[in-house]
N, C-alpha and C positions, 0 to 999 in steps of 0.2 A: 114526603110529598112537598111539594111548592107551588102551593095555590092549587089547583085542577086538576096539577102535572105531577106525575111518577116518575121519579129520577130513574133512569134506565143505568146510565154507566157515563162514564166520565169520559170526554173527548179531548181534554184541552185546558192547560188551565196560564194565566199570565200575573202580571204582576196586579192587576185590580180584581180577579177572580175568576171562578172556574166553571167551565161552559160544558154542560151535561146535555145527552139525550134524554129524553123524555116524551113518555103518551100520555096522551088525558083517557081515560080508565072505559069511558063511554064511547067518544067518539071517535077511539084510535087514533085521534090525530097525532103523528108527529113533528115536535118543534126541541127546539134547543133552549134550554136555559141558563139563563149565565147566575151564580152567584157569589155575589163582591165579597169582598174580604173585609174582614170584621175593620180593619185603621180606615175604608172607606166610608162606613157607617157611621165615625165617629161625630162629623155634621151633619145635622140633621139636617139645617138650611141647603149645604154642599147637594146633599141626596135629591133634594124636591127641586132643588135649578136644573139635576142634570135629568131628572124625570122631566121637568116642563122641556128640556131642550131638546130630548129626545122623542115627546111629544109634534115640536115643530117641526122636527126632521122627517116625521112620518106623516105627515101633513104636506109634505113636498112630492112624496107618493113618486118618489123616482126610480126605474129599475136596476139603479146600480147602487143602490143604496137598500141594507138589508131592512126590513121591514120587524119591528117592534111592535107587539101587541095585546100585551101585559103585562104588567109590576105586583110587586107584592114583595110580602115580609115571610120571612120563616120563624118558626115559634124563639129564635135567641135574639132573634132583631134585626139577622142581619136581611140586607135588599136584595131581590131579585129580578131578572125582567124575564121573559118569554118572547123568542124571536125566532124567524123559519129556520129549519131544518135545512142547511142547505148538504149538496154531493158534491165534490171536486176535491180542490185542498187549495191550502194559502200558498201566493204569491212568492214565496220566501224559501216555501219545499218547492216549488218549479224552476226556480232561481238557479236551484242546487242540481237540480238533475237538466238542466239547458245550458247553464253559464250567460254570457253575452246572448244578444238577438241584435237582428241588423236594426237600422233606426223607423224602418216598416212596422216590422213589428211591434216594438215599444210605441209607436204611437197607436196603433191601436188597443195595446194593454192600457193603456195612460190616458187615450184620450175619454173615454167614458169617465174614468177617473175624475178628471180637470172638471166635464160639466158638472157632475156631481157634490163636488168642492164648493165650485159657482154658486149654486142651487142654493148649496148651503149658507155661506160665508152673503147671499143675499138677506137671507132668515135671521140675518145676525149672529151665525154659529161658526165658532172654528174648532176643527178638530183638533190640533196640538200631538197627535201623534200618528201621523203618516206615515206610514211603513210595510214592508212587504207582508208582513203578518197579521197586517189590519187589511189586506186585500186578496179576498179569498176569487177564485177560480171555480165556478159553478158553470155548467151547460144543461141548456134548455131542450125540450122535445125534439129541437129542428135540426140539434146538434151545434149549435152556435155557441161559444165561451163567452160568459157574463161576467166581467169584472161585479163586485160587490164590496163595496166598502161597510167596513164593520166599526166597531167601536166607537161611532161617533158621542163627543161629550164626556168621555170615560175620563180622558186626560185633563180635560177640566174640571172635572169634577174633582180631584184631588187638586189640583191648581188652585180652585177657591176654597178648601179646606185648611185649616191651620196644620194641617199634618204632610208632611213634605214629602215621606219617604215609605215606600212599600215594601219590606224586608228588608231594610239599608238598601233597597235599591231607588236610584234618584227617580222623579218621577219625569215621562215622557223617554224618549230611548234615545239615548246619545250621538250614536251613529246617525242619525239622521234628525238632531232637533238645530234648528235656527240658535244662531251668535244671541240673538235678543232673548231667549228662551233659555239657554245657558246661563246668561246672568242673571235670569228672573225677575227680568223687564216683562210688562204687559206687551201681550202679543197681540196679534189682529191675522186679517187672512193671508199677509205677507208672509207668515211663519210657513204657512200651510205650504206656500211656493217656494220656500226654499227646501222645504223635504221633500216636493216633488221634484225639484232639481237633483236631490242626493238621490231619490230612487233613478229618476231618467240618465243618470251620469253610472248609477253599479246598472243598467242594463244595457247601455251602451260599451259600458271598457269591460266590465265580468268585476270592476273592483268598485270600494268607497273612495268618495276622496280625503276622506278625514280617518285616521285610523291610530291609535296609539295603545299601548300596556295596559292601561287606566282608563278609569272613565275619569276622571280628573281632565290625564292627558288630552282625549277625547275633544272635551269641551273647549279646554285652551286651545287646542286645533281650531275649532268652528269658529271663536273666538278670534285668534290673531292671525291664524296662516291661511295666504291667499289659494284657490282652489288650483292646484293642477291643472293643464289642458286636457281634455278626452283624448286630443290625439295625441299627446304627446305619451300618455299610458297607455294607450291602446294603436296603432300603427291603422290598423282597418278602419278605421274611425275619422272622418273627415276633418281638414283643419275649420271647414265652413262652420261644424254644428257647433265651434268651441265658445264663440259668442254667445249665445243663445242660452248655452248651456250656462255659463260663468254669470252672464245676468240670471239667470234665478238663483246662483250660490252668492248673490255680493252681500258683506257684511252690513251695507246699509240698506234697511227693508225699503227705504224711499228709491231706490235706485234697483229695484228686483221688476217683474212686470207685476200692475196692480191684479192681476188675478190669473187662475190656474191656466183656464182656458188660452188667453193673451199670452202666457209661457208659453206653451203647444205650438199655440199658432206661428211664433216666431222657428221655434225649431223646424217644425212643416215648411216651412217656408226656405231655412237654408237646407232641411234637405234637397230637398225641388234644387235646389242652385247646384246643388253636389251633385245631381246625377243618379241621386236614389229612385229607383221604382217604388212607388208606396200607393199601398194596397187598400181601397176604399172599401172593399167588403167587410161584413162582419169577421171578426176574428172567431178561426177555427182550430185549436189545438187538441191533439189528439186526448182520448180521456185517459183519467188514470186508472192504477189496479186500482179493485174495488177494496186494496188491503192501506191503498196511500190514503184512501178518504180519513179515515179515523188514526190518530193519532196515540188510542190507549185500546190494548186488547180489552173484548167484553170479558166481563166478571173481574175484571182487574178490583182489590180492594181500594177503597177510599177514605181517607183522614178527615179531608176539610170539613166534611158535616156530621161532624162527630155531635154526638148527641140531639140529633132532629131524627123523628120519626118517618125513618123512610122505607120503613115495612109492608109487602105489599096485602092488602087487605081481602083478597081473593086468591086464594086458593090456586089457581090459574094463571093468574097475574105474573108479567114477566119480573126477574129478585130483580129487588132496587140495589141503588148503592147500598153497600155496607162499609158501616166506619167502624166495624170488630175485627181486631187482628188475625192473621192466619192463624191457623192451628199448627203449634209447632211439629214437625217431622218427626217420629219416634224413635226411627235406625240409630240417631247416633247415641240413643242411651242403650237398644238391643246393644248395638258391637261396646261397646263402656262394658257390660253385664257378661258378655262371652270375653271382653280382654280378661276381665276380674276372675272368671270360671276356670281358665286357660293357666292365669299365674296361680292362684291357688291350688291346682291340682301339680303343678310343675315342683311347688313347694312338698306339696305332701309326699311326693313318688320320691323324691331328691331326701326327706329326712327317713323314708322304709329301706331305702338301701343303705344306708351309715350301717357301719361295724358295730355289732353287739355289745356290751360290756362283760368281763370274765367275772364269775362271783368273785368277792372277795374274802380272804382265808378269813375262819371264823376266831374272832378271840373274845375267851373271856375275862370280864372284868367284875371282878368282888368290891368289894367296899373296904378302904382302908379306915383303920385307926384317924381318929382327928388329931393332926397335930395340935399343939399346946399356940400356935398362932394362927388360929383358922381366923379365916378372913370375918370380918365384921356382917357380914350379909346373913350367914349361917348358912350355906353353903355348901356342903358333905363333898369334902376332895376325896377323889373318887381316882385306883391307879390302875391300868392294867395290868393283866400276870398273862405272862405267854401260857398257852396252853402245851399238856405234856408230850402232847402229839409233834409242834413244831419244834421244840425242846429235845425231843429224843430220848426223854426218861419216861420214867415210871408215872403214874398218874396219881395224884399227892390228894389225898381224902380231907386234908384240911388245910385252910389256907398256912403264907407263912406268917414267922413275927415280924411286928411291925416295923423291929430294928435292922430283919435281913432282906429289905424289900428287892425287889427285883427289876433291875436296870430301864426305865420308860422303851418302849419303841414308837417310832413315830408311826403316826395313822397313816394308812394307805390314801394317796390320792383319790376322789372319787371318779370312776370310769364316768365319760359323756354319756348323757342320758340316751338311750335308742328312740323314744320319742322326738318328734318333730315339732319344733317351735315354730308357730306364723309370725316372719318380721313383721316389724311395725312400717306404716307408711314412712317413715321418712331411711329404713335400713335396705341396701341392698340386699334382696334373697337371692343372690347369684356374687 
């Protein structure tokens, strides 16, 4: 459980933590909960700024801004929030199955965006991680597509933590953070406007402008090298929108537009000059399967909340996550147990047909006299006498003398045994 809510199944998880389905047990309501990863927890101050900041944000009460409304702790400490439920999918999987969009379109992905950025970045808030993954694609009853910005405050909240880094990964996302955010200078809402530059620049050409091997590379990109033109990557691409575009990517935040909207607007503007038709109605894109909304099949096992009790307490009640490992498969210790059947019997068949052994001729053996230097041990040397049958004589009722002993013959070799030996593991039985 996490406060009210019954972890349903895992949807999604990022570099700050992982965002579950969830019903509250009464009301059937469902909502999403996200819960942070334990290096996020590590400030406790960090935690209560990005609670109060995400406090303000829902206080702004904007539709394109996802709506938070409750926190809580799980029984190991670490934080959680509860926020809507939303149907669609992120920005980032649409990205991927469309490519490019004419400059129409991206403004209307973008521009709800921008006011919502405003809204914020008035509140005092920046969000520090702009990105196609932070901006999900919901539609409403009337069929209208709802941009939704998510995550806000997540990337500062590791910002004013002493701890820099989420699985060795840096924090905030390379590909699209600000030169001044790279060298971890203090940002403000200019950062915000230059990741909306790198998003409006990959939906305009289908590419980044910054791109290398490394996130190292990466950064020294944002860093020192001047952006590409749009048209000049892209041919479809007007040379009007290249201004517009290249002011919210300039290395100096004094010199970008003071806010999201004011970007927008300027692009709007040289589209109108290009010759673009641009489209004033609400944006309509068609919906996804019902299979692209979720990201992790149901009943998928889960790790991260390993040891919190999220068993469900009714009998009825849909299974919660589980952080208990599969049940290993059985087969491959059956076929292990039939190889082992298969050579053991191979062995047995293999030593029942081996050649018999012939008796061997019988000889007897008497006891001689002890010589005068019998060994030290006491010992009884002991000689054979050929028997009279293999001799060819008469059969002698008493042994001979000691002095006329009778020539040694050597022992017969002994025939291989007709039984079958089991090699050992390390001997070929073939």
């Amino acid at each position: 459980m996490a406060g009210e809510y019954r972890l349903l199944r895992k949807l999604g998880e990022g570099g700050f933590g992982a965002v579950y389905e969830a019903e509250h047990p009464l009301l059937k309501r469902r909502a999403a909960v996200k819960v942070l990863h334990r290096v996020a927890d590590k400030d406790s101050d960090a935690v209560l700024r990005f609670i109060a900041e995400a406090q303000a944000v829902n206080q702004i009460r904007n539709r394109h801004i996802i709506d938070v409304f409750s926190f809580g702790k799980l029984n190991d400490g670490r934080h959680f929030y509860v926020m809507d439920l939303l149907e669609g999918q992120p920005l980032d999987r649409w990205i991927k199955q469309q490519g490019r969009v004419d400059v129409s379109t991206a403004l209307q992905l973008l521009t709800p965006i921008a006011g919502a950025l405003d809204l914020a970045h008035g509140a005092g808030i920046v969000h520090r991680d702009l990105k196609p993954q932070n901006i999900f694609l919901a539609w409403d009853p009337s069929g209208d597509t709802v941009p939704k910005l998510l995550d806000f405050g997540m990337a500062k909240l590791l910002g004013d933590s002493p701890v820099h880094t989420v699985s060795g990964t840096p924090i905030g996302t390379p590909l699209y953070m600000s030169p001044e955010q790279a060298r971890g200078e203090k940002v403000d809402q200019r950062s915000d406007v230059y990741a909306l530059g790198v998003l409006c620049y990959e939906l305009l050409t289908g590419r980044l402008p910054f791109v290398g091997d490394t996130t190292v590379a990466v950064l020294m990109a944002h860093i020192i090298q001047a952006a590409p033109r749009a048209s000049e990557t892209c041919p479809e691409v007007s040379p009007l929108l290249d201004a517009p575009l290249l002011r919210m990517l300039d290395k100096d935040p004094r010199q970008r537009p003071a806010s999201a909207g004011e970007a927008l607007a300027a692009l709007r503007q040289a589209a109108i000059e290009s010759g673009a038709e641009l489209n004033d109605a609400p944006l309509r894109l068609p919906r996804p399967e019902p299979a692209l909304a979720s990201e992790q099949p149901p009943g998928e096992s889960d790790t991260l909340l390993d040891g919190d009790d999220l068993s469900a307490t009714e009998p009825d009640a849909p299974r919660a996550v589980s952080g208990e490992a599969a049940p290993r498969p059985l087969w491959p210790f059956a076929f292990g147990l039939v190889a082992l059947g298969g050579l053991l019997g191979f062995v047995v068949l293999r030593g029942s047909m081996a050649p018999r052994a012939e008796p061997a001729p019988s000889v007897a053996a008497v006891p001689r006299a002890a010589a005068p230097g019998a060994s030290a041990s006491g010992e009884a040397a002991v000689s054979p006498v050929v028997s009279a049958e293999l001799l060819g004589g008469a059969p002698s009722s008493s042994a001979p003398p000691a002095a006329a002993r009778v020539p040694e013959l050597k022992k017969p070799k002994p025939h291989a045994s007709a039984s079958a030996r089991i090699p050992t593991d390390l001997e070929n039985p073939f």
